[in-house]
MOPAC internal coordinates of N, CA, C and O (Angstrom, degrees):
PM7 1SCF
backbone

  N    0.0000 0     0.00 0     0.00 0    0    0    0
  C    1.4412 1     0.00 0     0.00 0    1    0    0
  C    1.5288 1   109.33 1     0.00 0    2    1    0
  O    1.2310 1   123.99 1   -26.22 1    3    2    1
  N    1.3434 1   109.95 1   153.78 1    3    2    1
  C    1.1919 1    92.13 1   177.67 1    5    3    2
  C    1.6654 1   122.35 1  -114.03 1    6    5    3
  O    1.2310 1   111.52 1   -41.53 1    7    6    5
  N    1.0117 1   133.58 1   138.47 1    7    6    5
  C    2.0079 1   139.80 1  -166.53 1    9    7    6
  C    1.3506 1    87.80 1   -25.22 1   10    9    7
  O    1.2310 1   117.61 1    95.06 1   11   10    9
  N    1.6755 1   122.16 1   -84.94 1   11   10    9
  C    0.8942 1   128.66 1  -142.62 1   13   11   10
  C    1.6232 1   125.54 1   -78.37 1   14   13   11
  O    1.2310 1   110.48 1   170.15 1   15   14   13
  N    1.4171 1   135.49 1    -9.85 1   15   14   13
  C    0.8235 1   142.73 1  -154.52 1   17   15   14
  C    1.5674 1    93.47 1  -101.21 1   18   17   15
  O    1.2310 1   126.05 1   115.70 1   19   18   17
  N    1.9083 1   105.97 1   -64.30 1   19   18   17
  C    1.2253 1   126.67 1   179.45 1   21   19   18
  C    1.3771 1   107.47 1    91.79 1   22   21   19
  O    1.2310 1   103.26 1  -157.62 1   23   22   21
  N    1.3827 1   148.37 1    22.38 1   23   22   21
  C    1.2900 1   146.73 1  -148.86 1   25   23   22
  C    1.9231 1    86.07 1  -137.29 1   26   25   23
  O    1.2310 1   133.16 1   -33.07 1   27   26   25
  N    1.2920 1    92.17 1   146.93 1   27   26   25
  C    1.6988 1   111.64 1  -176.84 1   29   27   26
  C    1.6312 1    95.03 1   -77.68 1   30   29   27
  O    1.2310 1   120.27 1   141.21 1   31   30   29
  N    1.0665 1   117.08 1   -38.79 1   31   30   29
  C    1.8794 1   121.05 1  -154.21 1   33   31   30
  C    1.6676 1    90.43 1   -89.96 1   34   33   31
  O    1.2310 1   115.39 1  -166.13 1   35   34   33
  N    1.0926 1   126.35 1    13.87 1   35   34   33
  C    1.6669 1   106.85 1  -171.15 1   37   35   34
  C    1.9291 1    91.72 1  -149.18 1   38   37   35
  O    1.2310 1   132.14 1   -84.29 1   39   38   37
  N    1.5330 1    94.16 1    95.71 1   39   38   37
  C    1.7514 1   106.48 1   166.78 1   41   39   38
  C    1.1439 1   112.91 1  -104.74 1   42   41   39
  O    1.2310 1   123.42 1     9.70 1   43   42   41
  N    1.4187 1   111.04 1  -170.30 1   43   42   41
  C    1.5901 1   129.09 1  -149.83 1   45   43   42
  C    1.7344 1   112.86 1  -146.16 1   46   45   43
  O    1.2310 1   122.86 1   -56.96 1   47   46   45
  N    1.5220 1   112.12 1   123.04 1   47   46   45
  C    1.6096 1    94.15 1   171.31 1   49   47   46
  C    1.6268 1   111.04 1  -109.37 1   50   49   47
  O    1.2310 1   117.62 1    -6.31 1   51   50   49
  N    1.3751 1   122.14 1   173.69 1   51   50   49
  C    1.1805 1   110.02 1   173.60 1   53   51   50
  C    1.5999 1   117.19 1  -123.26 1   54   53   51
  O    1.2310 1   119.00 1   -86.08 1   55   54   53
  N    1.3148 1   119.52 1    93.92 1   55   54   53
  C    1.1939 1   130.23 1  -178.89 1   57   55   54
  C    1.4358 1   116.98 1   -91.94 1   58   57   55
  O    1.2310 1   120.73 1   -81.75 1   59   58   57
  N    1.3043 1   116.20 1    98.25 1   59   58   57
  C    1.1739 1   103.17 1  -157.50 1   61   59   58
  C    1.9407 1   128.50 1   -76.89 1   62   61   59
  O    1.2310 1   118.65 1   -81.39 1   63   62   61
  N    0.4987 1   120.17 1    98.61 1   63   62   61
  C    2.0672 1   111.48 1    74.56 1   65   63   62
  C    1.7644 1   116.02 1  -142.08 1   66   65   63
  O    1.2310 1   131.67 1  -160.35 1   67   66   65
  N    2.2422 1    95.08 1    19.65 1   67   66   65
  C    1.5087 1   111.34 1  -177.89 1   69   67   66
  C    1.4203 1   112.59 1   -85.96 1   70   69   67
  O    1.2310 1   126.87 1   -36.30 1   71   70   69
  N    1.4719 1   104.39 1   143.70 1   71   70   69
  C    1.7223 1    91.11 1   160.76 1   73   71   70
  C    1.5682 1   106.13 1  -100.73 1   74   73   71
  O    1.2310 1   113.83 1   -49.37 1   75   74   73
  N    1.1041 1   129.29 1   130.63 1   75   74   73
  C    1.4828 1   131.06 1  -173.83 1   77   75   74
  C    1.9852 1    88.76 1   -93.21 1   78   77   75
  O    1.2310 1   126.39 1   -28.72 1   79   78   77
  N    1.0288 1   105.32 1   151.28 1   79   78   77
  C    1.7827 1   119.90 1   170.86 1   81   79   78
  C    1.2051 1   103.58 1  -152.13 1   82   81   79
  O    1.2310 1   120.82 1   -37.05 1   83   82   81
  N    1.1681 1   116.03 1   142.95 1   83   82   81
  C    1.4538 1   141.63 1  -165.16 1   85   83   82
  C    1.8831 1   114.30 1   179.51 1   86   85   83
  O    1.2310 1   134.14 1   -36.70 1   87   86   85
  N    1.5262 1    90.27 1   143.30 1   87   86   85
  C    1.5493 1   120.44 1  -163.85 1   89   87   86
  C    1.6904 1    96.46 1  -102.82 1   90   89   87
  O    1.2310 1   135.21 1   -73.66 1   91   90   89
  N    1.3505 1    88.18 1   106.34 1   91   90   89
  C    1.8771 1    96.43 1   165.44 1   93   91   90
  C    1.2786 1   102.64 1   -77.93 1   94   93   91
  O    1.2310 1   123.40 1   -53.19 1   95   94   93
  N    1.5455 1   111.09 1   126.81 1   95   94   93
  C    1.2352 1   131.36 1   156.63 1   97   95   94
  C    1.5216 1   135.13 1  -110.61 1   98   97   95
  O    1.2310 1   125.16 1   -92.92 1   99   98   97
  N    1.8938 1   107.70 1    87.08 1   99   98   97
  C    1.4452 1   100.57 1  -149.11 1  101   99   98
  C    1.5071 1   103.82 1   -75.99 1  102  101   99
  O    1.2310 1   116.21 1   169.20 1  103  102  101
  N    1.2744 1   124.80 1   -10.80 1  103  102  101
  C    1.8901 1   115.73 1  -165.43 1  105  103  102
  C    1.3389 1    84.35 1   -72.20 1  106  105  103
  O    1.2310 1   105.69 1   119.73 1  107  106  105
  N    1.5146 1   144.15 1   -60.27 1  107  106  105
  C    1.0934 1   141.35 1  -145.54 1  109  107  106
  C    1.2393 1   117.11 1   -90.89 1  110  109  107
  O    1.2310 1   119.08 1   169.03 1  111  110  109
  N    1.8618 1   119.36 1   -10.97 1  111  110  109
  C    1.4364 1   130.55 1   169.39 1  113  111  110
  C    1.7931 1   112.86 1    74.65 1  114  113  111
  O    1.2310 1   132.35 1  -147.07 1  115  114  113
  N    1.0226 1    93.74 1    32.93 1  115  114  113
  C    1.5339 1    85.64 1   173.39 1  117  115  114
  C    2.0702 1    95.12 1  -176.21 1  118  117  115
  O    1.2310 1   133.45 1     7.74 1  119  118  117
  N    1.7157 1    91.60 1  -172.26 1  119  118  117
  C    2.0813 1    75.86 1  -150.20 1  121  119  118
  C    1.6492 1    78.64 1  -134.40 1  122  121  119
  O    1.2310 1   127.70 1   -16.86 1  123  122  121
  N    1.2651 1   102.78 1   163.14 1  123  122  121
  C    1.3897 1   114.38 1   169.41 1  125  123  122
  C    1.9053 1   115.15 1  -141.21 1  126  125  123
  O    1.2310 1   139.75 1   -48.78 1  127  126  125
  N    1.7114 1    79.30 1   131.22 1  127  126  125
  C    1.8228 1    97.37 1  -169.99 1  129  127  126
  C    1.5927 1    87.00 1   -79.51 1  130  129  127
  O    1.2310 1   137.37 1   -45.27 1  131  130  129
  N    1.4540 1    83.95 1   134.73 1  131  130  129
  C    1.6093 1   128.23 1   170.37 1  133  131  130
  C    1.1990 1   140.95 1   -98.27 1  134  133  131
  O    1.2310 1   131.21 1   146.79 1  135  134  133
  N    1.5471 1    95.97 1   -33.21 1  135  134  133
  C    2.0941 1   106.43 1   149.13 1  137  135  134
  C    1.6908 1    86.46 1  -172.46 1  138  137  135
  O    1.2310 1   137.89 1   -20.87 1  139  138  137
  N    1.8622 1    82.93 1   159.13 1  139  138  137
  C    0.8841 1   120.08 1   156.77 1  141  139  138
  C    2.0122 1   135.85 1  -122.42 1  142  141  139
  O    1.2310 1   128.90 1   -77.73 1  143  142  141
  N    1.2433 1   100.45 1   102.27 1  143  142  141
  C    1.5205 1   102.48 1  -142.69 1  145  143  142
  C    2.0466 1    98.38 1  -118.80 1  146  145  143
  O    1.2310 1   126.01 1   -18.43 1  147  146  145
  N    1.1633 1   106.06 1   161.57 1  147  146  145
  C    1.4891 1    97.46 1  -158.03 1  149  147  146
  C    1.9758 1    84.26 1   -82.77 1  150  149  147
  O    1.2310 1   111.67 1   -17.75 1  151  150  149
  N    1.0996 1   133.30 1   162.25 1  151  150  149
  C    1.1547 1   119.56 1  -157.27 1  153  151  150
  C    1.7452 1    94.46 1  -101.91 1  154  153  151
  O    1.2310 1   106.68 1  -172.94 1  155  154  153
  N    0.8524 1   142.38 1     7.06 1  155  154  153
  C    1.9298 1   158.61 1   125.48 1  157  155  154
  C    1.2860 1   128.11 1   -22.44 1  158  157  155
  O    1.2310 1   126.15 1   140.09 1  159  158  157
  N    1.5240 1   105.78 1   -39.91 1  159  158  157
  C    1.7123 1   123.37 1  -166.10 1  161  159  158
  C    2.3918 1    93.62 1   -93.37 1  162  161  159
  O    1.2310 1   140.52 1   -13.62 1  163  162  161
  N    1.1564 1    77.80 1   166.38 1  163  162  161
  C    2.0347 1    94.89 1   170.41 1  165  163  162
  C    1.4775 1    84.97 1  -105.32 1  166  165  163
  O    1.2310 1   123.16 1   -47.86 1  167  166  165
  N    1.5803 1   111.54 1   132.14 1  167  166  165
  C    1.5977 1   139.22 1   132.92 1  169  167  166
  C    1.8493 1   100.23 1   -30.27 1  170  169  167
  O    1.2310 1   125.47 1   -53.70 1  171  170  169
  N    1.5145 1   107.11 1   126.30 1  171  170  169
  C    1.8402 1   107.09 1  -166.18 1  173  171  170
  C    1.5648 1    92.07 1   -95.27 1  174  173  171
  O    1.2310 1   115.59 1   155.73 1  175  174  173
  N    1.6170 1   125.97 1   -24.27 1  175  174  173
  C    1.2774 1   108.85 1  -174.40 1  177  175  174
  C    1.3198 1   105.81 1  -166.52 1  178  177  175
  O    1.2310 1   118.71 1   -14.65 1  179  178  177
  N    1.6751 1   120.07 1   165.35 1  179  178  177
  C    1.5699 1   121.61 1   177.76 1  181  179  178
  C    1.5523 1   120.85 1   -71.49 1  182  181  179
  O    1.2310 1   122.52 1   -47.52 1  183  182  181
  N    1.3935 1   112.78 1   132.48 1  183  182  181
  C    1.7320 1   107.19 1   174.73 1  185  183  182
  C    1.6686 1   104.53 1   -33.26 1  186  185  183
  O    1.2310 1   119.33 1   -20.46 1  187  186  185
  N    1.4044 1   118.88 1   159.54 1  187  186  185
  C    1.2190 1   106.80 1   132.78 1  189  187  186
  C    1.4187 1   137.68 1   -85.80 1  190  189  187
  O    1.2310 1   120.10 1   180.00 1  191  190  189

């Protein structure tokens, strides 16, 4: 999960030195990345 979001459907990988984020989407079976951010920087705001 990720701190800032707080939502079960929206995880995080750690590639370093990336944070990968992505939205599991189980009805549709597959997920969609949501940022890719150097893992250094603050997230600027909540999905909608």
């Amino acid at each position: 999960m990720v701190p800032e979001y707080e939502r079960e459907d929206i995880r995080e990988v750690f590639f370093h030195p990336y944070r990968i984020i992505y939205l599991i989407k189980d009805q549709e079976k597959f997920i969609e990345i949501l940022s890719v951010i150097h893992e250094a920087r603050f997230l600027s705001r909540k999905p909608d």
